[in-house]
PALUMVEX-9974 format. One line per 4 residues: number of its first residue (from 1); their letters; for each residue z negated, x, y of N, C-alpha, C. Coordinates in Angstrom, 3 decimals, m for minus. Example, Ala and Ser with C-alpha at 12.3 -4.5 7.8 and 13.67 -1.06 7.14 Angstrom:
2
1 = AS = m7.800:13.190:m5.690:m7.800:12.300:m4.500:m7.800:13.200:m3.300  m7.080:12.850:m2.250:m7.140:13.670:m1.060:m7.870:12.900:0.030
END
This chain:
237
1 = XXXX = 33.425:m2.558:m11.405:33.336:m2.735:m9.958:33.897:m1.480:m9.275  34.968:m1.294:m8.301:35.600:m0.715:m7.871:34.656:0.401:m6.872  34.585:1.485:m6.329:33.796:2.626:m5.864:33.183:1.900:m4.310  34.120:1.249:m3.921:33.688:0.806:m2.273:33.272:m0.760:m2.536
5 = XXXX = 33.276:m1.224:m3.313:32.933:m2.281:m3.913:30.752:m2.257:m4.248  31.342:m0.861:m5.073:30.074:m0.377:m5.631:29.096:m0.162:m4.597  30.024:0.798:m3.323:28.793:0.972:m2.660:28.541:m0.193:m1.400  29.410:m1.004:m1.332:28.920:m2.443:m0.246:27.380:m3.303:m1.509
9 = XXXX = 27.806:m2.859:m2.450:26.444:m4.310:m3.347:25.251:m2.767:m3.283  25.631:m1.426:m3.258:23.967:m0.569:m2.942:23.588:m1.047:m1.950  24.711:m1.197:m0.980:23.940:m1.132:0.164:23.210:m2.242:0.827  24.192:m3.655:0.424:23.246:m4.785:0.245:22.266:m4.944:m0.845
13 = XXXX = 21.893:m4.535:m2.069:21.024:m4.772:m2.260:19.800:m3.894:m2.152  19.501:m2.688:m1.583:18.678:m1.646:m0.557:18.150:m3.177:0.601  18.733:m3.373:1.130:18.451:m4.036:2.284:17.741:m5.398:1.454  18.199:m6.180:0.509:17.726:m7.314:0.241:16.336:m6.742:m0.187
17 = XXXX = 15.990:m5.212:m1.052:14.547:m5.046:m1.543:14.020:m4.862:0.119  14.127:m3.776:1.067:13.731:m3.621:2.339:13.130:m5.358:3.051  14.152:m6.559:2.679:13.713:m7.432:2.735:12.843:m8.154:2.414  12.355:m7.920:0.811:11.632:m8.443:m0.043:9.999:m7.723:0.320
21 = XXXX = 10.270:m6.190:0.808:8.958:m5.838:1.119:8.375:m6.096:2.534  9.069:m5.928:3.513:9.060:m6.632:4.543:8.715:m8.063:4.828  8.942:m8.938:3.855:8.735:m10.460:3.692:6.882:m10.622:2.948  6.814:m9.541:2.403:5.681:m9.599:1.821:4.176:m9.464:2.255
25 = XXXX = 4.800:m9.009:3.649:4.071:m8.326:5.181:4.278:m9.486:5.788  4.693:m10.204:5.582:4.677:m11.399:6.506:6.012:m11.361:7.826  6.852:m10.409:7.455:8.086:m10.208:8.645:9.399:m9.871:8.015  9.876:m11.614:7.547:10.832:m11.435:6.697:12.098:m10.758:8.267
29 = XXXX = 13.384:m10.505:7.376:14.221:m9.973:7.963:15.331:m11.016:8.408  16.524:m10.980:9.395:17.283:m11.822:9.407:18.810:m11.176:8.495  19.385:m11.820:7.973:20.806:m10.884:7.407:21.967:m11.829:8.295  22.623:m10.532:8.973:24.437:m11.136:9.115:25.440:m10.502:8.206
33 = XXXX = 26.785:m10.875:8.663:27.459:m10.125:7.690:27.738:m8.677:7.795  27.172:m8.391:8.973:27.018:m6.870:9.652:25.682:m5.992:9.512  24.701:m6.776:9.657:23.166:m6.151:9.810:22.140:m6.690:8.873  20.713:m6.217:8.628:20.025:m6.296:8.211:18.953:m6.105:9.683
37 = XXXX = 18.128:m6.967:9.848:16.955:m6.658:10.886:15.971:m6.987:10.713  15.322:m6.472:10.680:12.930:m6.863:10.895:12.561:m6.430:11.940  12.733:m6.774:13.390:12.785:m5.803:14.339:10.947:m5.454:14.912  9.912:m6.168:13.975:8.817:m6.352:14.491:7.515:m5.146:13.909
41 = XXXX = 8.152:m5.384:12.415:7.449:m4.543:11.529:7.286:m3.103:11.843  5.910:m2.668:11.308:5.704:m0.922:11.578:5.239:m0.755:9.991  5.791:m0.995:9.018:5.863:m0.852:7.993:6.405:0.986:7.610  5.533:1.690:7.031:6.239:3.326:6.767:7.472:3.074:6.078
45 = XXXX = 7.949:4.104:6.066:8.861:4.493:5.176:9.749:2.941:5.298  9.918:2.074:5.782:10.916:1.044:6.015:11.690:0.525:7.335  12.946:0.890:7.644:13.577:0.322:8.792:13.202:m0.802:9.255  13.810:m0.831:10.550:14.150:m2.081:11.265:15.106:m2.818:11.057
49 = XXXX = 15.822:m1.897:10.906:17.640:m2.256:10.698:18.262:m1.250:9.736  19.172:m1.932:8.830:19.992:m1.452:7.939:21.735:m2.235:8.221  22.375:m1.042:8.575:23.729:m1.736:8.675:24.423:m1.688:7.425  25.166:m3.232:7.658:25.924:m3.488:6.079:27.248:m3.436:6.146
53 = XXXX = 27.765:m3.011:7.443:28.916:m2.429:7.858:29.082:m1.475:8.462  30.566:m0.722:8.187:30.451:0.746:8.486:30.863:0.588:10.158  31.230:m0.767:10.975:31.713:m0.558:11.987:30.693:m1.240:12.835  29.228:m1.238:12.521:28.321:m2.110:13.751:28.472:m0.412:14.786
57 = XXXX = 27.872:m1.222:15.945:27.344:m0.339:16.868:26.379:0.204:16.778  26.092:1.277:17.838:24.594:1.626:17.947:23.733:0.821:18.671  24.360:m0.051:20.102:23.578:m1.443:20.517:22.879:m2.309:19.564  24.155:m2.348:18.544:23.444:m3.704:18.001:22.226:m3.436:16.905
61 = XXXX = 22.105:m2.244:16.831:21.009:m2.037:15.575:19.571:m2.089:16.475  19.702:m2.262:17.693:18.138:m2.468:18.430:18.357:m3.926:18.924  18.885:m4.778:18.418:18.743:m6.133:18.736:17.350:m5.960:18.175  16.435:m7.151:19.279:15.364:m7.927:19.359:14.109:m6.367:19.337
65 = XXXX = 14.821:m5.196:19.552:13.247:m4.491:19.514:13.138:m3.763:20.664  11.930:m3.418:21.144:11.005:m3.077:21.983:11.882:m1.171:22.333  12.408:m1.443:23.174:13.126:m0.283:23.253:12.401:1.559:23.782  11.075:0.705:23.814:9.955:2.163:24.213:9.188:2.194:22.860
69 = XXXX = 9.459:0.954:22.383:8.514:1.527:20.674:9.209:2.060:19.349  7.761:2.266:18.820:8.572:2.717:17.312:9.774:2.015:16.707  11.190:2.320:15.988:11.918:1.782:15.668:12.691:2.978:14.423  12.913:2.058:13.497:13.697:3.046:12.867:14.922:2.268:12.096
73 = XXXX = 16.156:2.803:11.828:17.273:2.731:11.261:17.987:3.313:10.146  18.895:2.361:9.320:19.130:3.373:7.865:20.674:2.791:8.232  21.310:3.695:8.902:22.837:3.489:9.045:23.281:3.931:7.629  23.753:3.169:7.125:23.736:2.792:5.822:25.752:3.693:5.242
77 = XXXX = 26.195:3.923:6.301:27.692:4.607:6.210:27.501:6.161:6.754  26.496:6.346:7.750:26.271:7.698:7.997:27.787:7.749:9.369  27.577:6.763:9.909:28.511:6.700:11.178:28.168:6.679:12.853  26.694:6.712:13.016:25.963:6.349:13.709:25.670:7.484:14.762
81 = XXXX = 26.006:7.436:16.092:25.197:8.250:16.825:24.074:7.575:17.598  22.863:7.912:17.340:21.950:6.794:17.901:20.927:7.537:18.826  21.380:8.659:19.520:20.313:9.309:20.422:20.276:8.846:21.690  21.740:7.975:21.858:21.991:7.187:22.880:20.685:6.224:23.313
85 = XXXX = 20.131:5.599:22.172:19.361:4.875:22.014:18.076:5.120:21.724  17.794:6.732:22.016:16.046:7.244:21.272:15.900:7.555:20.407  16.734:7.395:19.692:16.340:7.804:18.104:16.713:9.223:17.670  15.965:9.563:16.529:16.285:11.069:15.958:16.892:10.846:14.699
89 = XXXX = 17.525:11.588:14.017:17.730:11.602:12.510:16.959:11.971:12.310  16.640:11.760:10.904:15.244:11.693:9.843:15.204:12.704:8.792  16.467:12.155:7.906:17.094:12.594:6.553:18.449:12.198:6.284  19.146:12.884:5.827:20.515:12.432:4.754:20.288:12.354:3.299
93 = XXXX = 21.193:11.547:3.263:20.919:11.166:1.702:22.524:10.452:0.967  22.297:10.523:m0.030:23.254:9.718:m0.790:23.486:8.597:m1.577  23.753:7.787:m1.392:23.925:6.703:m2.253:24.876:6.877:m3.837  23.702:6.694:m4.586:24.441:7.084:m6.356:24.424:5.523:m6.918
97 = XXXX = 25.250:5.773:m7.815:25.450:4.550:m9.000:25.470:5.260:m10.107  25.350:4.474:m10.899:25.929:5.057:m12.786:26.064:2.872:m13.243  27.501:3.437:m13.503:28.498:2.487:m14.263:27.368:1.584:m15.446  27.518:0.738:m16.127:27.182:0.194:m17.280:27.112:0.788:m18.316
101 = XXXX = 26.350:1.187:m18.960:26.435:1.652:m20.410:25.481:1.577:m21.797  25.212:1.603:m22.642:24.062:0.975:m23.773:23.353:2.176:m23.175  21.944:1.322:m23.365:20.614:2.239:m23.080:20.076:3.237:m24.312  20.040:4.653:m24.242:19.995:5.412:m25.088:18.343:5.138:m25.548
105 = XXXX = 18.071:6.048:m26.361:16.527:5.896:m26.799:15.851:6.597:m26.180  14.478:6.552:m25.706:14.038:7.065:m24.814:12.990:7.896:m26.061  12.386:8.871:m24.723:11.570:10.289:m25.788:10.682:9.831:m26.311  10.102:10.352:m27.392:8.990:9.308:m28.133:7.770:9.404:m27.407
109 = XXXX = 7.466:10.062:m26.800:5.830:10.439:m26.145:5.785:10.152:m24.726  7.093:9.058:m24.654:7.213:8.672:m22.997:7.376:7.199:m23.074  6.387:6.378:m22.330:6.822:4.758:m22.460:6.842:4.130:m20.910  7.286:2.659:m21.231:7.299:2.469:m20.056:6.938:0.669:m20.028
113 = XXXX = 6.186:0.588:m18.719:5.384:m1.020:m18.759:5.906:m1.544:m17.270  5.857:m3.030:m17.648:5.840:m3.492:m15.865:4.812:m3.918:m15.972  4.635:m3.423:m14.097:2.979:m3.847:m13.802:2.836:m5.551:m13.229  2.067:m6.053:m13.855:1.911:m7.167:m13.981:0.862:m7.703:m13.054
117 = XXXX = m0.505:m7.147:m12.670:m1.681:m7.332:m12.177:m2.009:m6.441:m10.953  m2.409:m6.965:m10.157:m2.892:m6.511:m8.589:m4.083:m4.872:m8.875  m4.491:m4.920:m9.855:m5.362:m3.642:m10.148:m4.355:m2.709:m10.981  m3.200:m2.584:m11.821:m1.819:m2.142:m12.263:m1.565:m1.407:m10.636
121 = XXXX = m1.301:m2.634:m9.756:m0.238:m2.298:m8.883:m0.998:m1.403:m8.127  m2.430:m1.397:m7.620:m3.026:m0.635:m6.332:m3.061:1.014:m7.884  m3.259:0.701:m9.066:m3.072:1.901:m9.468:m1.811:2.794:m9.204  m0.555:2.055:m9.460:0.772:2.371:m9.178:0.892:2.839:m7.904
125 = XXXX = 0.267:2.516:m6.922:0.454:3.011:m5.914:m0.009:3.853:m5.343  m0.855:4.268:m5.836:m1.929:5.219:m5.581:m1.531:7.063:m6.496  m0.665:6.321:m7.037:m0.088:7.232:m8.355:1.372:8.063:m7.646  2.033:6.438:m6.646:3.220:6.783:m5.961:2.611:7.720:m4.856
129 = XXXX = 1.811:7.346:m4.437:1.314:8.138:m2.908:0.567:9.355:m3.454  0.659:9.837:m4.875:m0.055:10.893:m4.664:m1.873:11.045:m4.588  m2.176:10.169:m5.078:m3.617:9.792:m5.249:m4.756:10.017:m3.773  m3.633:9.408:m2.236:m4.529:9.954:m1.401:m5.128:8.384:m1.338
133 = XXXX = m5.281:7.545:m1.998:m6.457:6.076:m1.290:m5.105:5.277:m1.287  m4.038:5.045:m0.831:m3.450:4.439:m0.056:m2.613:2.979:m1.131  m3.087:3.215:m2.681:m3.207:2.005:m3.375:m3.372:0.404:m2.624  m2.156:m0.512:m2.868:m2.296:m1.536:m2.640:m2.119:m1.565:m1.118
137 = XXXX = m1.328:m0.531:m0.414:m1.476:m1.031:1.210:m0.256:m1.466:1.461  0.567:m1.036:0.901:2.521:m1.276:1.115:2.733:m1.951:0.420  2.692:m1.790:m1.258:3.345:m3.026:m1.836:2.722:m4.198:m2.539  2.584:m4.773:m1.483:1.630:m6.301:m1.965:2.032:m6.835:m3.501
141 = XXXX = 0.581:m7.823:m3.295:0.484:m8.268:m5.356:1.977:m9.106:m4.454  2.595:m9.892:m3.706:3.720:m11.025:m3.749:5.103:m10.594:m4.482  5.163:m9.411:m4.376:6.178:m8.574:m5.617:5.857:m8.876:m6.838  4.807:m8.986:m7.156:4.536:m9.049:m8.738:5.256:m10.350:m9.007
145 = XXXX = 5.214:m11.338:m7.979:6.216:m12.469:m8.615:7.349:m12.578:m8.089  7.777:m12.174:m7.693:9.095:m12.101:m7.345:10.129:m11.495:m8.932  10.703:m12.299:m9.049:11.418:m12.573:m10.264:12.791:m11.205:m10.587  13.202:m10.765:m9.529:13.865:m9.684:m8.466:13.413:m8.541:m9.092
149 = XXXX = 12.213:m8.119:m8.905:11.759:m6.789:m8.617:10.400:m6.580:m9.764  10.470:m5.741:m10.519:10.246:m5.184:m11.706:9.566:m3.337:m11.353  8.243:m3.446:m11.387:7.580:m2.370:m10.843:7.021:m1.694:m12.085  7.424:m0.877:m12.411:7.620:0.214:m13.610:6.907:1.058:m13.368
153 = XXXX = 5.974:1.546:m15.075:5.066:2.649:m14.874:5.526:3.422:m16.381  5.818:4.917:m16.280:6.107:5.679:m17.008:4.820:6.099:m17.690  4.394:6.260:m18.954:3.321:6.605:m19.204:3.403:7.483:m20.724  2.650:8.749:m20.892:2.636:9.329:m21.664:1.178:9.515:m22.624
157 = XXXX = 0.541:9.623:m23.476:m0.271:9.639:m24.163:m1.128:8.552:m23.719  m0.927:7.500:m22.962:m1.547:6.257:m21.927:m1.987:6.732:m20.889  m1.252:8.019:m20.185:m1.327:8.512:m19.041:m0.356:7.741:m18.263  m0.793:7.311:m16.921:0.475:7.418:m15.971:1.343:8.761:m15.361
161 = XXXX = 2.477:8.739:m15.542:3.118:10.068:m15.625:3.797:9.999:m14.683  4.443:8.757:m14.248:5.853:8.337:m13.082:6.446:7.082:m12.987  7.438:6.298:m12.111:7.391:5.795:m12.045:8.271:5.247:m11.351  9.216:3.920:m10.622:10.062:3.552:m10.270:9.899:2.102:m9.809
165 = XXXX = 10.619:1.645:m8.964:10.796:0.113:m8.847:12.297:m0.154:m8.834  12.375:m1.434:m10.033:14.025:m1.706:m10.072:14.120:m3.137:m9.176  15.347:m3.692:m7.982:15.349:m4.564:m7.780:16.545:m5.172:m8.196  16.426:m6.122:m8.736:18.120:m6.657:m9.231:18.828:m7.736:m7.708
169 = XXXX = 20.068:m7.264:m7.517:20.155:m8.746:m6.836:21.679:m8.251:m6.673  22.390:m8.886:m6.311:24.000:m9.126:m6.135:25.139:m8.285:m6.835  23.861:m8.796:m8.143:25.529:m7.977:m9.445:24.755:m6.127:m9.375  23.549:m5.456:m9.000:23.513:m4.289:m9.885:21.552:m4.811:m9.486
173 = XXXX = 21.488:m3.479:m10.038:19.840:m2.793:m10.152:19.642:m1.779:m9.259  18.733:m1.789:m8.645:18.880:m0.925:m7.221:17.407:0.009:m7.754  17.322:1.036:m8.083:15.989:1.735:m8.142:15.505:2.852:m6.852  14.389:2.632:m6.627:13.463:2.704:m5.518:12.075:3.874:m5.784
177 = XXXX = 11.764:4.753:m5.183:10.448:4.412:m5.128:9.918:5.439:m6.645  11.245:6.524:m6.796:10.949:6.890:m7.930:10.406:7.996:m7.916  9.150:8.192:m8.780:8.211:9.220:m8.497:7.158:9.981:m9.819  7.011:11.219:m10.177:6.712:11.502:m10.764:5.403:12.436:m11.140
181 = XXXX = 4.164:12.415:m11.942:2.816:13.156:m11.488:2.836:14.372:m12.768  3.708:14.522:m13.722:3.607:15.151:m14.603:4.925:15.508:m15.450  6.024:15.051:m15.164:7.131:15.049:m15.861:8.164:16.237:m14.568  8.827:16.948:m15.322:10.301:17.614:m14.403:11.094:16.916:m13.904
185 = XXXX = 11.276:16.967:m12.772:12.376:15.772:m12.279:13.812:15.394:m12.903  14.090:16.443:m13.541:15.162:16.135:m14.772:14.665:15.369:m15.652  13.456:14.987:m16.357:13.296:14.489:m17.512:12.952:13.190:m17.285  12.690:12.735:m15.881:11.803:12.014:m15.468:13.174:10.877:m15.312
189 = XXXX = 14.183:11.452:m14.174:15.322:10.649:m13.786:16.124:10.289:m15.018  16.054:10.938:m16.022:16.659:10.390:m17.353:15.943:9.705:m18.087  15.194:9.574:m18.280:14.244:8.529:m18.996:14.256:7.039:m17.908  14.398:7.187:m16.509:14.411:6.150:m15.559:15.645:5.187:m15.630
193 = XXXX = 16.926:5.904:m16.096:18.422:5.717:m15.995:18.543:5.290:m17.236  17.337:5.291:m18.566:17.507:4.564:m19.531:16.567:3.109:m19.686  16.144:3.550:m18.927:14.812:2.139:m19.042:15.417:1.483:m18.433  16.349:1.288:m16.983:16.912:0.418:m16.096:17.861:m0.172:m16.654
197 = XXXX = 18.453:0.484:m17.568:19.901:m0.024:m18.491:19.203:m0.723:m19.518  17.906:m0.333:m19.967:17.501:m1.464:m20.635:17.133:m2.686:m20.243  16.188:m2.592:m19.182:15.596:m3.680:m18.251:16.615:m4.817:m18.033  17.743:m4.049:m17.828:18.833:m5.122:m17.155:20.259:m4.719:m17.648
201 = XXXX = 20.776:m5.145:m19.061:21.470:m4.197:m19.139:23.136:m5.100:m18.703  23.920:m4.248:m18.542:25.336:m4.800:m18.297:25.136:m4.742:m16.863  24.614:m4.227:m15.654:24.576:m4.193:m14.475:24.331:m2.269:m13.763  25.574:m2.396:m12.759:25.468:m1.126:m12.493:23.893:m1.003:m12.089
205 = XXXX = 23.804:0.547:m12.211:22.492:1.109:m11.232:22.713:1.801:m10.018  21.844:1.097:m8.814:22.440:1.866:m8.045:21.158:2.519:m7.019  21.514:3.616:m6.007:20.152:3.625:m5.462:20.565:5.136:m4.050  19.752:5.274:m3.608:20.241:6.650:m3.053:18.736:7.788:m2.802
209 = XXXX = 19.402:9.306:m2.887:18.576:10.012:m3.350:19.012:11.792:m2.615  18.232:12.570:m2.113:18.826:13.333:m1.466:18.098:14.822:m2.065  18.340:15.872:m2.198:17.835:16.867:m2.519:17.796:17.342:m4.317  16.412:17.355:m5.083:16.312:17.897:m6.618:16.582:16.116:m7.062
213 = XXXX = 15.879:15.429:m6.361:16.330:14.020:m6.954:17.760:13.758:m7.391  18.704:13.954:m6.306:20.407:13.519:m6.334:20.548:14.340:m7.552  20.133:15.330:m7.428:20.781:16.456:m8.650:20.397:16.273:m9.815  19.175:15.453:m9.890:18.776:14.942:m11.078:19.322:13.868:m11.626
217 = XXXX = 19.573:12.789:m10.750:19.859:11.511:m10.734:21.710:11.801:m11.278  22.446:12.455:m10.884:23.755:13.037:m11.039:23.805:13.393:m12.619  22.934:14.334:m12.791:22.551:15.207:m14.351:22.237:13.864:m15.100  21.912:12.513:m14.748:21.458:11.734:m15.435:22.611:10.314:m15.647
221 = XXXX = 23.981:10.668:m14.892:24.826:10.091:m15.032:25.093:9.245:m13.740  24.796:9.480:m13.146:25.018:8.864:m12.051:26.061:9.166:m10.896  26.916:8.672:m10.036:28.035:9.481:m9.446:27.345:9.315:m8.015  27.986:9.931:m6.809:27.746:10.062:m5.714:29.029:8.735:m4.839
225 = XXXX = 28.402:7.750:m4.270:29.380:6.665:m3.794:29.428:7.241:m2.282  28.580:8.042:m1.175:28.949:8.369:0.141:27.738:8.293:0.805  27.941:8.691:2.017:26.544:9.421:2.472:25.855:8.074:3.499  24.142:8.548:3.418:23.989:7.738:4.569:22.648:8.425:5.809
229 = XXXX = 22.118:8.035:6.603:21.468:9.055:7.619:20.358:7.561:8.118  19.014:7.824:8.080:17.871:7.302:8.416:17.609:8.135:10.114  17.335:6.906:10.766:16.780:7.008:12.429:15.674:7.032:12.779  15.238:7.467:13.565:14.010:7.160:14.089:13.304:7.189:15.655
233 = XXXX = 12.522:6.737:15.957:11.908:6.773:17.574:10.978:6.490:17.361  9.987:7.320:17.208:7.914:7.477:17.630:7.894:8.024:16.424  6.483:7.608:15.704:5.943:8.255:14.770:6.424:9.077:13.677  7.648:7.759:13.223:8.461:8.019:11.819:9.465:9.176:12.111
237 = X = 9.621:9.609:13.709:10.630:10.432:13.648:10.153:12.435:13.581
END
């Protein structure tokens, strides 16, 4: 799959998981061939809008929302001036892939499970957030069936150690959500970049990641496809 190729299926499939969690809340999203929108949701850490083209406007990413409330945006090309509109930048980040390749063997004292059960998942989450309570508030048991999305727990001596969510959908594996309570972020993103190639293998990986992550995620084979910039207005900003 060709580099701009590569990064139009990250960036749609980012938006189809954003969809999938959003839908799970009860506020699925609408898709054009330009946008991604949930314009209702106050969901953390998840937009309103994700553009799937590098040439929408800044108008059109506040279709249908409340222009004095919270709103946030993941201009998905990093083309966006949106202060016009209230919003702040958030973060930059990058969108990575790593190509197809056989899944190496992973370290012996490191394994890895999908979580299957609603008491798994509020653990997983509770593990992602850092053990403050907040288990089971974002990512509902309706993921667990969703056929898509594959919620991964890294575990060492039958410790939970770290962890990831892979979503498959339009030709790659999109990983999410990756997080670690005991492992170096080098050891952690390589063991992640082999389990995903196993999980699903013959499909790029793709995902985006900004700071010791990118650098890890890079060290772990992964290339840099182009930048993108998260919005915000009220809380999230």
């Amino acid at each position: 799959m060709p580099g701009e190729a590569l990064l139009r299926a990250a960036v749609a499939n980012n938006a189809s998981w954003c969809d999938a969690v959003c839908r799970s809340h009860g506020h699925p999203g609408v898709f054009t061939a330009r946008l991604w929108i949930s314009a209702r949701h106050a969901l953390t850490f998840y937009p309103n809008a994700i553009t799937l083209s590098p040439d929408v406007t800044a108008p059109e990413t506040q279709a249908g929302q409340d222009p004095s409330g919270p709103s946030a945006v993941k201009d998905s090309f990093a083309r966006l001036d949106l202060t016009s509109e209230g919003l702040e930048p958030v973060f930059d980040a990058e969108w990575i892939a790593r190509l197809p390749a056989p899944a190496g063997s992973l370290e012996d004292d490191l394994s890895w499970d999908t979580v299957t059960d609603v008491r798994g998942l509020a653990r997983w989450e509770s593990a992602w957030a850092g053990g403050d309570g907040a288990g089971g508030r974002l990512f509902r048991p309706e993921l667990l069936a969703d056929p898509c999305c594959s919620i991964l727990a890294c575990r060492r001596e039958g410790a939970l150690v770290g962890g990831t969510i892979a979503y498959t959908a339009g030709q790659v594996t999109g990983l999410s959500n990756v997080f670690s309570t005991g492992l170096s972020t080098g050891r952690l993103w390589a063991s992640v970049v082999q389990t995903a190639a196993a999980l699903r293998p013959g499909l790029p990986i793709v995902g985006y990641e900004h700071g010791a992550d990118l650098a890890a995620a890079q060290q772990a084979g992964c290339q840099v496809l182009g930048p993108l910039r998260v919005w915000a207005r009220g809380p999230a900003s």
